[in-house]
DRENTI-255608 format. One record per residue (C-alpha): x, y, z; residue number from 1; residue in one letter. Coordinates in Angstrom, 3 decimals. Layout:
BEGIN
X,Y,Z,NUM,A
...
//
This chain:
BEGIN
136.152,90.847,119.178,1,X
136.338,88.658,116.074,2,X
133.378,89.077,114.298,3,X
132.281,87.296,111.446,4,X
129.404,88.509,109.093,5,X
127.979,86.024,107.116,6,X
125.936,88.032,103.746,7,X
127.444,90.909,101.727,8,X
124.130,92.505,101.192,9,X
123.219,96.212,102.254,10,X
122.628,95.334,105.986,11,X
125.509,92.777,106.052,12,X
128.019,95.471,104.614,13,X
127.208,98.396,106.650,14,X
127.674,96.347,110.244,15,X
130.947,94.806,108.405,16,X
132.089,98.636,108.330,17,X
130.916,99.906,111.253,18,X
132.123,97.376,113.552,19,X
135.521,96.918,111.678,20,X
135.625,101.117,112.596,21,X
134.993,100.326,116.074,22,X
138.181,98.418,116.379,23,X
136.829,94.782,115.564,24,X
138.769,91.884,113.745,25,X
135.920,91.619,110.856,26,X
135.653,89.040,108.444,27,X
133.050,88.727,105.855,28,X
132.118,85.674,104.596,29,X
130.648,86.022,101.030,30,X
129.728,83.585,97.888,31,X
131.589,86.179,95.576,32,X
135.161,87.309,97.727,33,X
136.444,88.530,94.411,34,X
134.225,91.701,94.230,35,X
135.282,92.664,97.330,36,X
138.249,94.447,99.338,37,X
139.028,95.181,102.212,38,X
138.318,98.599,102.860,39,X
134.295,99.900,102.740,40,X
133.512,103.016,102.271,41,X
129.841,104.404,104.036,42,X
128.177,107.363,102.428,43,X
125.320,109.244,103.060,44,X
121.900,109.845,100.941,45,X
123.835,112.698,99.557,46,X
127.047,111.023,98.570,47,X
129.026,112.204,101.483,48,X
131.721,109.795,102.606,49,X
130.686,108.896,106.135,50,X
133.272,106.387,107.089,51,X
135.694,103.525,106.153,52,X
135.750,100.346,108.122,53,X
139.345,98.171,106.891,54,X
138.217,94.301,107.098,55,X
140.410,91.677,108.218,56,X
139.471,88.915,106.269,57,X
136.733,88.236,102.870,58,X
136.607,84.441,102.488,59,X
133.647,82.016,100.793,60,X
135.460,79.550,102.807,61,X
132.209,79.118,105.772,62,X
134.182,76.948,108.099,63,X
137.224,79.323,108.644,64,X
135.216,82.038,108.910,65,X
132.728,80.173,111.735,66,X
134.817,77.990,113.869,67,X
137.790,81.282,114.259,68,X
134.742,83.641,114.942,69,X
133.805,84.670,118.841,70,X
130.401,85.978,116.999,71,X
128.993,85.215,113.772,72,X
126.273,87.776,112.503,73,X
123.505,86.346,109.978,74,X
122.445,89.057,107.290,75,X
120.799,86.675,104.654,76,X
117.020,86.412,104.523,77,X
115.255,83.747,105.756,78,X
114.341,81.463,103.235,79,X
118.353,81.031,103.375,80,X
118.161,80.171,107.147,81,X
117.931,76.419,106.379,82,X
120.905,75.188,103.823,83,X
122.953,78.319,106.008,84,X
122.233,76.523,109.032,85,X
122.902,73.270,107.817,86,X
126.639,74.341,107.664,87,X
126.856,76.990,110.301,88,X
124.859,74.818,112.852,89,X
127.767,71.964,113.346,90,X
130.711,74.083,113.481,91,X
129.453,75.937,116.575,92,X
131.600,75.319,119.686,93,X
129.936,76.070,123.394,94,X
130.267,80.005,124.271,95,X
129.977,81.043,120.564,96,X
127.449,83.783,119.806,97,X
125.307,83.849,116.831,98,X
122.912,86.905,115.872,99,X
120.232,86.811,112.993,100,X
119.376,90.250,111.547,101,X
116.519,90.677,111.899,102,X
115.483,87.674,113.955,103,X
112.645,87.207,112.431,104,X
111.696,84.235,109.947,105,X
111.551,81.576,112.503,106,X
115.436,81.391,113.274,107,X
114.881,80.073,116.923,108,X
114.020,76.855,115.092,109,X
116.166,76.879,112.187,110,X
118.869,77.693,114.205,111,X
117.982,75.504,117.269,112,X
120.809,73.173,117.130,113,X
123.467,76.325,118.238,114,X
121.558,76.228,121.528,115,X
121.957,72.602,121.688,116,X
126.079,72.662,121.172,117,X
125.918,75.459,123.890,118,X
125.865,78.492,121.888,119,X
124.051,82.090,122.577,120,X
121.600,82.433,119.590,121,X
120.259,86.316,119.267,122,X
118.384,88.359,117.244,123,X
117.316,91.648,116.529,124,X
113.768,92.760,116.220,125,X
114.478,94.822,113.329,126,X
117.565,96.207,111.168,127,X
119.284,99.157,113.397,128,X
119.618,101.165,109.733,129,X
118.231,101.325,106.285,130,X
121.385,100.952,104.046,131,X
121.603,99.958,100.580,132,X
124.609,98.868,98.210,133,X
126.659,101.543,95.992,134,X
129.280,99.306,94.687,135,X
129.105,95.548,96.329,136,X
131.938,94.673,97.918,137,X
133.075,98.461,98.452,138,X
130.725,100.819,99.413,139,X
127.168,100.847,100.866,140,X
124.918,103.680,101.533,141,X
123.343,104.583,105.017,142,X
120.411,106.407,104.803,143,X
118.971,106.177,108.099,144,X
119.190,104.740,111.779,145,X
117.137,103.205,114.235,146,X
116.481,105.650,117.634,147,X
116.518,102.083,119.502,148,X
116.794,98.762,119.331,149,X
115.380,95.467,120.691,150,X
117.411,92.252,121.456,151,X
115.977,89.096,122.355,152,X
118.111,85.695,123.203,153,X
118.520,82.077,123.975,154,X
118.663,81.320,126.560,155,X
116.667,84.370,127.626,156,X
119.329,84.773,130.882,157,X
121.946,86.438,128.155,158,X
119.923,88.830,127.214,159,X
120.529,91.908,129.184,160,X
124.622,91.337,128.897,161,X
124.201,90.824,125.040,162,X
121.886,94.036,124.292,163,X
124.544,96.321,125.864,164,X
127.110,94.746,123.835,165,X
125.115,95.159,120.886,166,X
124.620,98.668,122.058,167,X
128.519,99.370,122.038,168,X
127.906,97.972,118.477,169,X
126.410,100.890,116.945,170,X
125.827,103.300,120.061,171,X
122.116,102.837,119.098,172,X
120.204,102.236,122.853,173,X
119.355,98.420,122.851,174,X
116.332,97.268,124.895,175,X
116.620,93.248,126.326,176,X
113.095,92.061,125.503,177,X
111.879,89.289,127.794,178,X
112.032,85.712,125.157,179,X
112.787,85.210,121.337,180,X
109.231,84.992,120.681,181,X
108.587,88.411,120.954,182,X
111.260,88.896,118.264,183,X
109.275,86.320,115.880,184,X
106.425,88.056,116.069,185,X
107.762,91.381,115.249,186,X
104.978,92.734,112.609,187,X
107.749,94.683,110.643,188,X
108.260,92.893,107.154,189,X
105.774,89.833,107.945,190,X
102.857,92.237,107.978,191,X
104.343,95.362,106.268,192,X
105.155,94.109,103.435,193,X
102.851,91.219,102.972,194,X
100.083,93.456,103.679,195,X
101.071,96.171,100.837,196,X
101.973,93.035,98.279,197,X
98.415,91.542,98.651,198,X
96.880,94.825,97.771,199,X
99.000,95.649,94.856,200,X
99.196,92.772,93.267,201,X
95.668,90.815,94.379,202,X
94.029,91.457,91.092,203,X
97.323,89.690,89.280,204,X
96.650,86.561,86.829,205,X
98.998,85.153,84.084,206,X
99.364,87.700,81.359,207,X
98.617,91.075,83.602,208,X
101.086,93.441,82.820,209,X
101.845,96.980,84.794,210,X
102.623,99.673,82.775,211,X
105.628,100.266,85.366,212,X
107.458,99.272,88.694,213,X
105.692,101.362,91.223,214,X
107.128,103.081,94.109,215,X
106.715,100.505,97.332,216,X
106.045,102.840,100.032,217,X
105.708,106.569,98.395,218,X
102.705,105.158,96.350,219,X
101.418,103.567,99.649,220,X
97.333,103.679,99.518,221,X
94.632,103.396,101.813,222,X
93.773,99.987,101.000,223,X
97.032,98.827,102.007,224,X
96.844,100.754,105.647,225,X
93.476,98.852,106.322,226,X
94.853,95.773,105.346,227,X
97.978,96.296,107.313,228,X
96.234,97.321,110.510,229,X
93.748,94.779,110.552,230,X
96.476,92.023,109.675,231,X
98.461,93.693,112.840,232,X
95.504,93.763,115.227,233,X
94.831,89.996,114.480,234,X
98.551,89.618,115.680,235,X
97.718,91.805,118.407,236,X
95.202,89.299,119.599,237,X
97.420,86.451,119.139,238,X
100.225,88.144,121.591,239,X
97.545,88.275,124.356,240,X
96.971,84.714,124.256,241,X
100.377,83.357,124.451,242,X
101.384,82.509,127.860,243,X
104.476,84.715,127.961,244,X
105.316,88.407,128.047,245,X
104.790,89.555,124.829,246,X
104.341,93.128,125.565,247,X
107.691,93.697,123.589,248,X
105.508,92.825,120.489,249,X
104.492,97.043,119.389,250,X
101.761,97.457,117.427,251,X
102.462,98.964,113.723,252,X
99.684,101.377,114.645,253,X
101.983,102.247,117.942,254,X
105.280,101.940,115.954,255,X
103.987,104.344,113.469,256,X
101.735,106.683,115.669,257,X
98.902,105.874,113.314,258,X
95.697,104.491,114.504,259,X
93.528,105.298,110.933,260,X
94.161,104.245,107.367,261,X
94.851,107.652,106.487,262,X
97.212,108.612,108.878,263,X
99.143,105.176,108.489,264,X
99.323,106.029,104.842,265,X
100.378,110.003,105.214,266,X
103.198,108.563,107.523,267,X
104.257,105.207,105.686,268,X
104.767,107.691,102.479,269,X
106.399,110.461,104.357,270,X
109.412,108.093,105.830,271,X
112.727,110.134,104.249,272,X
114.713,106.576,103.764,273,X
111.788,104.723,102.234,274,X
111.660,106.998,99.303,275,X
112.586,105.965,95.860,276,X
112.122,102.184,96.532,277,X
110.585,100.512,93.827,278,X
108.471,97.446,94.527,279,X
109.521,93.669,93.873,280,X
108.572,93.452,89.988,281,X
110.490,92.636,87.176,282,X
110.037,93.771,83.609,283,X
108.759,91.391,81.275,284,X
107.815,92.296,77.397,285,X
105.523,94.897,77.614,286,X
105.668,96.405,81.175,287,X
106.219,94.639,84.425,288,X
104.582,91.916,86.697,289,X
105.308,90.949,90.357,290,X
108.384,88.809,90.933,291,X
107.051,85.884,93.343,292,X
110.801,84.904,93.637,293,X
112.281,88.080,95.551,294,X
112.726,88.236,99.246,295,X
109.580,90.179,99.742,296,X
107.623,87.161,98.667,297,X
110.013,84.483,99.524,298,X
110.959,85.439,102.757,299,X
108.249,87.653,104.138,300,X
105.023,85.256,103.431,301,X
106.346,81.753,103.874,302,X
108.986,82.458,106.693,303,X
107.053,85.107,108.626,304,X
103.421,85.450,107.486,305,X
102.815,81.524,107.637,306,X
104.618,81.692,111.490,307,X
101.928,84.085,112.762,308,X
99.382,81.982,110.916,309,X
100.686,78.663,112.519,310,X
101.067,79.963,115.744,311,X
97.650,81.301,115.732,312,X
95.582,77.935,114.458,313,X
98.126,75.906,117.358,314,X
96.551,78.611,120.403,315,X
93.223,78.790,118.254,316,X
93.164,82.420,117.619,317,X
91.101,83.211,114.568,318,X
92.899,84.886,111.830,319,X
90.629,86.042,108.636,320,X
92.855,88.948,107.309,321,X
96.609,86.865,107.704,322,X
94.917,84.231,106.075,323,X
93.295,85.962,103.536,324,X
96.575,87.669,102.424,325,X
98.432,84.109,102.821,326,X
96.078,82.114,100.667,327,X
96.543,84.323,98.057,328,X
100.170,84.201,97.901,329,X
100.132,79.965,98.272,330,X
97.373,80.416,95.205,331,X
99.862,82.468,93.411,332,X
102.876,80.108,93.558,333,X
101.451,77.123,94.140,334,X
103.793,74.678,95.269,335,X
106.612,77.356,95.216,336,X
105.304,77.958,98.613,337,X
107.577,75.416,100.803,338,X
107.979,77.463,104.028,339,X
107.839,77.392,107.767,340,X
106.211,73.928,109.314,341,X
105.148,74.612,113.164,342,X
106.255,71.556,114.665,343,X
105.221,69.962,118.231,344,X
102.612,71.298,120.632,345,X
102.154,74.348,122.785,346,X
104.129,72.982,125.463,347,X
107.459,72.545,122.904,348,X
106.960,75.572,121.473,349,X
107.127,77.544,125.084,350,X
110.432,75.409,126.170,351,X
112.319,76.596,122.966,352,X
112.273,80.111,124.914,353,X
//
């Protein structure tokens, strides 16, 4: 196929390699083509050189790279979606596929207008690998895979023929789920991460500083397990009162075998690929303090935490926790927090999928 990625970050490099391996014309579209080349080396957590994926083409030049593409995978974070969008959205041509990875962050509406010109959108519930960058533009690290995977797609009737193409992908099993919904509501970064960020960091005012940049998940606490299962059974609850199959929605307590703060926590730290990640702070004179402008605040709170919250006041499902833990991220940044507006009634929301 020709395949374009659009987003040279960790995610967006690995699939560049892996599908340019698997005999795919690849082109990567990317803000910064001069760092790159074509060849991408992928090595493992001990610096073992896994594989090398040749690409066809690295432009910044979006058009080309959409209108020439039979599928055009998404790898930027959400709070991106919109001004991407805005110049993916009218160069789409009926039959096109577009994929958001992960699908999360509300894409379904971002991206509504590909459906519209007669385009496949689909998404992935989550990531199918952890990878992160070694040298942008030339080599990225893989440090873990996904046993499965979950597709969902508009229209929904795609679905099954898509997930076993994405399956050829990256030989990772890939499970059609029944709408795009239940890849919205995926609790994977909209509660994970939220969750943990509102514990750390609740206690933060204007001239805190941390005497370092803690470790996100191997410094994982109790606190942050209740907060993240009580945030994920409030989800739970919204899933069952949804008119449509939402049973593709797991639990983090299912995902993660862990039904008690303590065993959540023994298990979040214990994850091999999660170790050595450092939280989203920056240093400042003194020590360090959270940094409300990286993805794990920009993308996670107001383009997935605020879509579980909206969805949940539109069907009426009461949501302490999730709005606990979103209140104090809007009272952190104030106006900063321009996200994800719920628009139209039950009944539009269902059509979409």
């Amino acid at each position: 196929m020709k395949i374009t990625i659009i987003g040279g970050g960790n995610i967006g490099t690995l699939m560049a390699a892996e599908l340019a391996v698997k005999g795919h014309r690849v082109t990567m579209c990317t803000s910064e083509p001069a760092l790159w080349r074509k060849r991408i080396d992928v090595y493992d957590a001990e610096d073992r050189l896994l594989l090398q994926g040749e690409l066809e083409e690295i432009t910044s030049d979006i058009k080309a790279a959409v209108q020439e593409a039979e599928l055009i995978w998404i790898t930027l974070p959400a709070h991106l979606f919109r001004e991407t969008a805005a110049k993916v959205c009218p160069l789409i041509r009926e039959g096109q596929y577009v994929g958001i990875v992960p699908g999360t962050g509300g894409a379904e509406f971002t991206f509504r207008e590909v459906v519209k010109r007669g385009g496949i959108l689909l998404g992935l519930q989550r990531v199918h690998g952890i990878a992160r960058l070694k040298e942008r533009g030339k080599s990225v690290y893989m440090l873990g895979r996904k046993k499965g995977l979950k597709l969902g797609t508009i229209p929904a009737s795609e679905c099954a023929a898509l997930a076993a193409m994405t399956e050829s992908f990256f030989d990772i099993p890939c499970t059609p789920v029944p709408n795009y919904l239940s890849v919205t509501l995926t609790p994977s970064n909209p509660i994970l991460h939220t969750a943990r960020l509102y514990v750390m960091f609740k206690e933060y005012r204007e001239g805190t500083v941390y005497p370092r940049n803690f470790l996100f998940y191997e410094e994982w606490d109790d606190a942050s397990s209740e907060m993240l299962i009580a945030c994920d059974g409030e989800l739970q609850a919204l899933c069952e009162v949804i008119p449509m199959d939402l049973s593709a929605v797991e639990s983090l307590c299912d995902y993660y075998e862990s039904r008690t703060a303590d065993a959540m926590t023994r298990k979040i730290r214990s994850i091999q690929a999660f170790k050595g990640l450092t939280s989203p702070m920056k240093q400042v004179q003194g020590g360090w303090i959270p940094d409300f402008h990286d993805r794990y605040f920009i993308a996670d709170f107001a383009y997935g935490l605020k879509i579980i919250k909206e969805l949940a006041v539109m069907y009426g499902v009461d949501t302490p926790c999730i709005n606990q833990v979103w209140e104090w991220y809007a009272a952190c940044v104030g106006e900063a927090a321009d996200s994800f507006v719920l628009e139209g009634d039950k009944a539009g929301v269902e059509r979409l999928y």
